[in-house]
C-alpha positions in Angstrom: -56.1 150.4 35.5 -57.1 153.8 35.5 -54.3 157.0 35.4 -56.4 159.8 37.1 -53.0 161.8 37.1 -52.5 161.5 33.4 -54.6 163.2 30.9 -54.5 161.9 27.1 -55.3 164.3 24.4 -57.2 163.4 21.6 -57.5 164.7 17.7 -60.2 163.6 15.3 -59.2 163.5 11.7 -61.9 161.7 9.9 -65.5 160.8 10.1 -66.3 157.7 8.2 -69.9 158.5 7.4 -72.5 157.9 4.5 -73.5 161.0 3.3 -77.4 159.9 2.8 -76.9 159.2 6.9 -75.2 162.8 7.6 -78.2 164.2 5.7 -80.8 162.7 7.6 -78.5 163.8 10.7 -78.9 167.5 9.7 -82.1 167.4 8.9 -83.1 166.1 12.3 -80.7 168.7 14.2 -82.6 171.5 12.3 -85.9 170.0 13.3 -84.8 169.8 16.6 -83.8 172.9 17.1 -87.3 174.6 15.9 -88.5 173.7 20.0 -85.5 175.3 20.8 -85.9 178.6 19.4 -89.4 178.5 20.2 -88.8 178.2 24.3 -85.9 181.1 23.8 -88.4 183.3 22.3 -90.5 182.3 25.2 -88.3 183.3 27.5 -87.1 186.5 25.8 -90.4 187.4 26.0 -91.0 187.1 29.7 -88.0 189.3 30.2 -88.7 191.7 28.1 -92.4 192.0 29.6 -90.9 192.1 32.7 -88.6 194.6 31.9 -91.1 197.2 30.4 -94.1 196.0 32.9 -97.2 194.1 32.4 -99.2 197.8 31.4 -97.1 199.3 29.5 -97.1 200.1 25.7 -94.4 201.4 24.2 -94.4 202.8 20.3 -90.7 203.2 18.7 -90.4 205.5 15.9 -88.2 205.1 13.3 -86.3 208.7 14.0 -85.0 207.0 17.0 -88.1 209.0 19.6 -90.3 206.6 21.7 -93.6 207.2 23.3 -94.7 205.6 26.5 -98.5 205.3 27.3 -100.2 203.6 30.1 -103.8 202.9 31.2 -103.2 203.1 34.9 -104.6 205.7 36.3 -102.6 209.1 37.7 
């Protein structure tokens, strides 16, 4: 009994929910997304160490002017 040719479309109006339940909803989402942020910072991280290389120590300025030093030898 299934239509595979015909598609339905479907609008939400109203939630029916307690709001002491939505509350403890949002307050797990936020805790969940702590791990989150945590592995993108991770992983922003690892490219931007890739990115400037494993040696490499760059100071920026706050006139805009960055110095490059590294400890490998010339």
């Amino acid at each position: 009994m299934s239509d595979e040719g015909s598609s339905r479309n479907v609008i939400v109006t109203d939630i029916h929910m307690p709001f002491l339940s939505m509350v403890i909803f949002m307050v797990k989402w936020a805790l969940a997304s702590i791990p989150a942020i945590i592995i993108l910072m991770l992983i922003a991280s690892l490219f931007w160490r890739m990115l400037l290389g494993p040696d490499s120590k760059t100071v920026v300025r706050l006139d805009g002017s960055s110095k490059s030093e590294s400890h490998l030898p010339v």
